[in-house]
N, C-alpha and C positions, 0 to 999 in steps of 0.2 A: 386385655379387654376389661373395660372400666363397667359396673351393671349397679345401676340404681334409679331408682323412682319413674321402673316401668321402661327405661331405653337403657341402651350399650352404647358405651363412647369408647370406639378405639382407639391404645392407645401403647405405640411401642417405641422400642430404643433405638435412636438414631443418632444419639454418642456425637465421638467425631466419626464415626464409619462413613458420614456425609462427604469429609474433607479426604480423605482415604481414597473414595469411591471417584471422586470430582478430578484427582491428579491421576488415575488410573484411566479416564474417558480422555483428558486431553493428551495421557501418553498415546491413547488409540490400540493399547492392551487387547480390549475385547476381538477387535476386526482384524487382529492381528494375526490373536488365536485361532480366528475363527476363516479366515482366509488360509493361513499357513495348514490348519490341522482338518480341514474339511467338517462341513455342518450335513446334517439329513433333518428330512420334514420330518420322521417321527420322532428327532430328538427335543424334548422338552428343555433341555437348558442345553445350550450351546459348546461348546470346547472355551469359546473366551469367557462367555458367562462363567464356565465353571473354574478359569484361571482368574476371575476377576473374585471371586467367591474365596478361594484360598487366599489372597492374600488380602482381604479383606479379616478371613481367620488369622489367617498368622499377626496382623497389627492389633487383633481384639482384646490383648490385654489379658489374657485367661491362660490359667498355668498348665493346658492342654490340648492346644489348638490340632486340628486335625483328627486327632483319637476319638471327639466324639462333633463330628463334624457338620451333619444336620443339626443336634441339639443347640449349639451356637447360634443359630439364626432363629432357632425358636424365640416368640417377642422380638425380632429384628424386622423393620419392616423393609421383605424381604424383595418386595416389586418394586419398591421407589429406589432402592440400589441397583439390583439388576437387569427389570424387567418387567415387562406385564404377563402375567401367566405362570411367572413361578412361584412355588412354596417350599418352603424347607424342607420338604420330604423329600422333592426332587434333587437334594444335594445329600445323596446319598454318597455305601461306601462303594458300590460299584460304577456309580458315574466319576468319583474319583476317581478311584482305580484306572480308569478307563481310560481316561484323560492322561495319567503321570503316562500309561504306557504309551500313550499317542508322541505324547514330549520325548519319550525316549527315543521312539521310532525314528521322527523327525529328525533328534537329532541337538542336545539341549545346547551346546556351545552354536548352532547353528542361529538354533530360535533367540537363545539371549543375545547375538550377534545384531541380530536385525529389530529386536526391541530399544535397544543402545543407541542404533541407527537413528529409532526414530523420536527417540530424549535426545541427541544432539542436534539434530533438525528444529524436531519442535519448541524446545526450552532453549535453544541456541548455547549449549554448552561447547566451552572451549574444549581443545582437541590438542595443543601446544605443549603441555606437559602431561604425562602417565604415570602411575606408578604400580608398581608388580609386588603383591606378594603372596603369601600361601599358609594356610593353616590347616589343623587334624580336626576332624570329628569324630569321637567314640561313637561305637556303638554297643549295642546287650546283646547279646544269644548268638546264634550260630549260623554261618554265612555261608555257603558253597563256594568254592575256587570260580572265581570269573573263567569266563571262554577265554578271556586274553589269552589264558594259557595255550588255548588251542587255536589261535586264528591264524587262518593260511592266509598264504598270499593271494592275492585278488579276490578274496572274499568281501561281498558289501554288504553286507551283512551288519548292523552295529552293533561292537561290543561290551557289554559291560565292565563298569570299572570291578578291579581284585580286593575285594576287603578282606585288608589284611593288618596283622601288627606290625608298625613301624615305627618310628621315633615319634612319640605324644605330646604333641604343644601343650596339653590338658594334666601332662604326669598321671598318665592314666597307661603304661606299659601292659595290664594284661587285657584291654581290652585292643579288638577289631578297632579299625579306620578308615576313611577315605579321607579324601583331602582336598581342600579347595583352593582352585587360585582364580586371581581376583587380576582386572588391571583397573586402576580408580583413576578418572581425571581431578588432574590438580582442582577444578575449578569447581568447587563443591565435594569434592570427595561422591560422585556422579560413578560408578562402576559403569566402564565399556567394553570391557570382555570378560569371560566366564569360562572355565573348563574344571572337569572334574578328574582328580586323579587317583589314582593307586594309593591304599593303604601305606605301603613301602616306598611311595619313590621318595626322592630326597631330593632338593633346590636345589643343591649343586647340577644335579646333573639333569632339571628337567627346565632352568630358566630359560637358558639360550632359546628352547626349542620354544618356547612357553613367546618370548618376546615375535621371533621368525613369525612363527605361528599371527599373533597380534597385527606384524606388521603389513601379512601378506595378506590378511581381509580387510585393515583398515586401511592404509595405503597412505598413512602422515606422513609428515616430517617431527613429528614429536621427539622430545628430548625424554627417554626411558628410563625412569628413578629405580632402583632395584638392591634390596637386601646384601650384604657383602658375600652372601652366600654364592653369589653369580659370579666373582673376581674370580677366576681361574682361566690359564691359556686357552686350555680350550673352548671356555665359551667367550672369550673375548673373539677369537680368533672365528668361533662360528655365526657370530653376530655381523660380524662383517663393518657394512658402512654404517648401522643404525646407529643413531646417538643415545651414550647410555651415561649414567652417573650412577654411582655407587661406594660405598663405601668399603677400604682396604682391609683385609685384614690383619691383624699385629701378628698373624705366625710369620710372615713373610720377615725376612732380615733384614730387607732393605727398609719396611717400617717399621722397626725398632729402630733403627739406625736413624729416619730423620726426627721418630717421636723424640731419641737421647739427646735431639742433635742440639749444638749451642746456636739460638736462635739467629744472636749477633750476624752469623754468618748467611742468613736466610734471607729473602726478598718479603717483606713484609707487604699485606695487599692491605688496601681503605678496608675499613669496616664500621659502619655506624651499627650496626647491632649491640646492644648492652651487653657487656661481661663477654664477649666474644674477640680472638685477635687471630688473623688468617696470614699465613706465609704459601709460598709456592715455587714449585719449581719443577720444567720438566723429568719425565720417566719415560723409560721405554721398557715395555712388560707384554712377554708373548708374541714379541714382536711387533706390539702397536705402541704409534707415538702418543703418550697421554699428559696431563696436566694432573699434580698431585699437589692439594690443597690442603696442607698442615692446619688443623682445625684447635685451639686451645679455649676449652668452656671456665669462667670462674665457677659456673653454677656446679659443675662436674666435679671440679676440685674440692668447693664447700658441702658436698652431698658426701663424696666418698671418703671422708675425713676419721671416718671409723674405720678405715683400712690398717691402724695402727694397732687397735686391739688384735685383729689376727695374726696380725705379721707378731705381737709378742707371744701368742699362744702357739704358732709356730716355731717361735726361736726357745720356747721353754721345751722343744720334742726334739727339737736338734740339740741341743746342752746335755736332756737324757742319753742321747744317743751315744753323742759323744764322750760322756762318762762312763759308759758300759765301754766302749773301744778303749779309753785308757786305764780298764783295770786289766785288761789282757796283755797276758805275759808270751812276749813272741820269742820262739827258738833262735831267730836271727834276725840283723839290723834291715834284710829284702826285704823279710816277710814284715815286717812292721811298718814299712816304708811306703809299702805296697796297698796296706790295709789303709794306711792314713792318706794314699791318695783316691783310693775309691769313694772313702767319706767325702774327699774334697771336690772331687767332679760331681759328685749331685749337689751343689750348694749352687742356689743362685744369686742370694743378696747377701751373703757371707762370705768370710774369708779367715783362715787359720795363720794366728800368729806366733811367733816366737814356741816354736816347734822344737824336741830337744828328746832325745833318746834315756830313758836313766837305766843302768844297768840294777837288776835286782836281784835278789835269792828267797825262795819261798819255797814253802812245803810241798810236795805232791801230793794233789787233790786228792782226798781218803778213801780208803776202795780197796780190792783186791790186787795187788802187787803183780807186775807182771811176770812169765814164767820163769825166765833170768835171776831173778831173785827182787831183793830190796826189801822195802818197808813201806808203810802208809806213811812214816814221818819224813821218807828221805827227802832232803834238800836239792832245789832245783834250779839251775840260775837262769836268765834270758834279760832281755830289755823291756821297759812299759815306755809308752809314749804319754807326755807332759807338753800339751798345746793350749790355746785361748781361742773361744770362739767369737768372732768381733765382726758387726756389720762392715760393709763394705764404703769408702770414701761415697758421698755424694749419694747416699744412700736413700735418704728421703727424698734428695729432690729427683731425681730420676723414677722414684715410683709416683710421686705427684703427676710428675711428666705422662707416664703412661696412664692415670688414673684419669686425666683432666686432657688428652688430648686424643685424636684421631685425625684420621686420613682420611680424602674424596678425594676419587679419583672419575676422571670421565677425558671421551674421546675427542670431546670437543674442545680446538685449538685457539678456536675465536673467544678471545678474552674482552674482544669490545663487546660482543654479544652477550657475553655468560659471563663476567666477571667472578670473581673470586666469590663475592657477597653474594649473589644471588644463587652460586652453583649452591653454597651453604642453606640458603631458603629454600630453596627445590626439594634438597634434601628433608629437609624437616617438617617438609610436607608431605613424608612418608606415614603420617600417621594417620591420613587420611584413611587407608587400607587397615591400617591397627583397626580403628574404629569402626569401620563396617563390620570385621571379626569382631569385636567386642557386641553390638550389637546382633548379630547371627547367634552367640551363643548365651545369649540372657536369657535368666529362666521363665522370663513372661513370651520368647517366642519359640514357635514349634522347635527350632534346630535342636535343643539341650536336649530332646531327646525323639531318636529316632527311629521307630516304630515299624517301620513295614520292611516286608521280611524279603523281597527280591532286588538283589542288586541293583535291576534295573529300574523299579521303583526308588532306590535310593537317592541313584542319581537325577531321575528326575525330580524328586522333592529339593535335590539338593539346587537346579536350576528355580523352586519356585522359591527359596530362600534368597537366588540373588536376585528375581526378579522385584521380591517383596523389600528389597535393599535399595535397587533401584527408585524404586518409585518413593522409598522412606525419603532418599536423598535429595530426588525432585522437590520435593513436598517442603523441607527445609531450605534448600537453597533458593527456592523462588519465593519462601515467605521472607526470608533474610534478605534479598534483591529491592523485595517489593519496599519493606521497612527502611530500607536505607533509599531507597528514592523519593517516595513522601514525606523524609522525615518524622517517622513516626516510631513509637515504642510498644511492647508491650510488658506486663509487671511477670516480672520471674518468681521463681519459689519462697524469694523472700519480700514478695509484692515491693520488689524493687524494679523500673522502667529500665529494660534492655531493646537494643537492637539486633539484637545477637542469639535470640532463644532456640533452644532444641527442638526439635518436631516431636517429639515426647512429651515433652511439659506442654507444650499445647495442644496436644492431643487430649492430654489428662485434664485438661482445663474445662474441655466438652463433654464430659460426663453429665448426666441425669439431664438430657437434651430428649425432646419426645415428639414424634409425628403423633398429629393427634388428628381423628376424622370425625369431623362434627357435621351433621346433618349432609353430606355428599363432601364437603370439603375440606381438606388435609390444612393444618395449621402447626408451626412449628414451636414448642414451648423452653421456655426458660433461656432465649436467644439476648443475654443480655446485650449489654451496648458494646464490653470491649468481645464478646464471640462476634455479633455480628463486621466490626470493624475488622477483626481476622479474615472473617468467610469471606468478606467483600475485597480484601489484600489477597487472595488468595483467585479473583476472578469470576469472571461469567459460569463456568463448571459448576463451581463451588457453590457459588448463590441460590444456582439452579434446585443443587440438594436441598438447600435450607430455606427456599421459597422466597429468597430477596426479591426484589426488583432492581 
């Protein structure tokens, strides 16, 4: 509130919280919430109001979001986002509260199901390709054992997830976790399903179910991208018909064997991709017939080129070792034999040459004489081993091999469909999913850290995190749609014209943006030319917040 010469001019921050607010109204968020979770006359802010509120916190840019959750909206002008009648008091912690545990009840893979539903309706996102994958979240202090523990059978009851220690995407082993799995479409990196998991479970064994799961609420034909952590019998075998792609893992023998293999001998496929060259050739694995896509990167090969310093900091501990085994003096030519082949079977890129027994005679180590008699000086004869420790033939090139190539493998047999080339793009559009985790856990939004102390509040925070994902990626992908249909730009960080900008840097772009109320009527300030040419790429919603016409 602005006060001078006798009047007050309101006047508060309306940021980009406009453009935030405007992609939340046309995903239909509010009536969502508020159909799904039930509304009452005496409630002053609604269930959607108060799901449109939080993620309106979590994109606010502040390195606290949630913890102090009405104070946030203090100076926000808090009716022209949500509503007539509300004020920031009303977003308190027990209407929070209230709310996460309504999401719980409900049921949060159920609700972000049907949120997903209605961003691929409304925004018309494609459905063709998915992609799966999973990350940890740390937590502080101390958790109680989930019910999981205890849920009988035909209990409907829902359960909270078990925070507990498991393997740390974060390198954070002595802290609590839960974990999240995401499935992202190709077509914007757009999240369509959500589910929250166990501290401890682990990819291998929870994808198949994870995919089943996906497939049986949404009901595609989707081609399903997924971490190599899914390649095993049984979940190939439990996935059944769905189409999946993924990448091999190098334990398997059989790919080592095509990574060493001499290409000459391989089915080479087209590839216009830069620095990329693709072979192929049927497999049968667990029983199912697959196509395996021999993948060779230059860019792999020129990255991992420092591979060489370790491999000699390694062959300097095998040389020690090997020095220490040829000062021992063996009682018999077995036992020496014996000893230089246990060195030789842990060797993987080496090889022992010109190998030769020397007979020798040496003192008895000094000490007390055994009962029999003798001396500290008596002489002693045996054999010592005299060998070379020498990389193995083709040495370099076969670790290049492994460093600069890998395996794709998928069920899908139609090669006019899915060629070689594109099975490779699908793939590497698994980062789509990277990137949503990389965004969940920056320290400007609430996820880095995680505050409320009932599992089942957790997990409901943890669906407002993919909801607030969701609509990030709306928000981007239809400004990038819109840019590329008008042919238009706008200047990136280094006030250079892209087509291509983050929903971040444009966000940032809307700072020190102000509703202002001048004698009965709201006026929006500092709306230059390139914010408004955003707000108006952005649609009718959009405008709405920032007074266009």
């Amino acid at each position: 509130m602005w006060q001078g010469l006798g009047c007050s001019l309101p006047i508060e921050n309306l940021d980009h919280l406009g453009l935030i607010a405007a992609i939340i109204d046309e995903l239909g968020l509010v009536e969502l919430g508020d159909s799904e979770l039930g509304t009452h006359s005496l409630q002053q802010v609604s269930p959607g109001q108060v799901l449109k509120a939080m993620i309106l916190n979590g994109l606010g840019f502040v390195s606290a979001p949630l913890y102090l959750f009405s104070e946030f909206f203090q100076g926000q002008p808090v009716e022209h986002l949500l509503g007539p009648g509300i004020r920031a008091e009303h977003l308190n912690d027990d209407r929070l509260g209230r709310v996460l545990d309504g999401l719980f009840t409900y049921g949060t893979t159920l609700f972000f199901l049907k949120a997903a539903m209605l961003a691929v309706e409304r925004f018309e996102v494609k459905t063709n390709q998915v992609h799966l994958d999973s990350t940890s979240f740390a937590l502080d202090g101390e958790y109680e054992s989930s019910s999981v523990d205890q849920e009988r059978p035909g209990d409907e009851e829902p359960r909270a997830i078990a925070i507990r220690r498991g393997y740390s995407r974060d390198h954070r082993p002595e802290l609590k976790q839960f974990l999240v799995n995401l499935i992202c479409s190709q077509d914007g990196g757009v999240p369509l399903w959500f589910k929250v998991g166990n501290g401890n479970d682990t990819d291998s064994q929870q994808f198949a179910k994870l995919l089943k799961d996906f497939a049986g609420q949404w009901h595609l034909e989707a081609l399903m991208v997924v971490d190599a952590a899914f390649y095993s019998e049984s979940n190939l075998q439990q996935v059944g018909s769905l189409k999946w792609l993924t990448r091999v893992p190098q334990t398997l023998s059989a790919t080592q064997a095509l990574i060493e293999a001499d290409i000459t001998q391989l089915d080479e496929q087209d590839c216009e991709l830069a620095d990329y060259r693709l072979w192929e050739q049927r497999q049968s694995y667990g029983g199912i017939e697959q196509r395996w896509i021999l993948v060779e990167s230059q860019q792999r090969r020129q990255r991992d080129e420092g591979w060489k310093a370790s491999v000699d900091k390694q062959e300097k501990v095998l040389q020690r070792q090997l020095k220490e085994l040829c000062r021992q003096i063996f009682a018999c030519k077995p036992d020496a034999m014996e000893a230089l082949l246990r060195f030789q079977d842990a060797l993987e890129n080496h090889t022992l040459t010109q190998v030769t027994l020397v007979p020798v005679t040496a003192k008895r180590t000094p000490g007390r004489p055994k009962k029999r008699g003798g001396s500290t000086d008596e002489l002693v004869q045996g054999d010592q081993l005299q060998t070379t420790l020498e990389r193995q033939p083709q040495f370099e090139q076969t670790h290049r091999q492994r460093r600069s190539r890998f395996i794709l493998a998928t069920n899908v047999l139609d090669a006019q469909t899915y060629p070689a080339q594109r099975l490779l793009q699908e793939y590497k559009q698994q980062q789509h999913v990277e990137r949503g985790f990389r965004f969940l856990k920056d320290p400007l939004f609430f996820t880095s850290s995680v505050f409320v102390k009932k599992p089942q509040r957790v997990e409901a925070l943890a669906l407002v995190m993919a909801l607030t994902l969701l609509v990030y990626t709306l928000g981007q992908r239809q400004l990038r749609q819109q840019l590329a249909l008008t042919n238009q730009t706008v200047l990136d960080q280094k006030q250079k014209p892209t087509g291509n900008p983050t929903l971040r840097w444009v966000l940032q772009k809307f700072q020190a943006i102000h509703l202002v109320t001048l004698n009965g009527t709201q006026q929006v300030s500092n709306l230059t030319d390139e914010r408004s040419k955003i707000v108006r790429l952005f649609g009718l919603p959009c405008c709405r917040h920032y007074l266009l016409n």
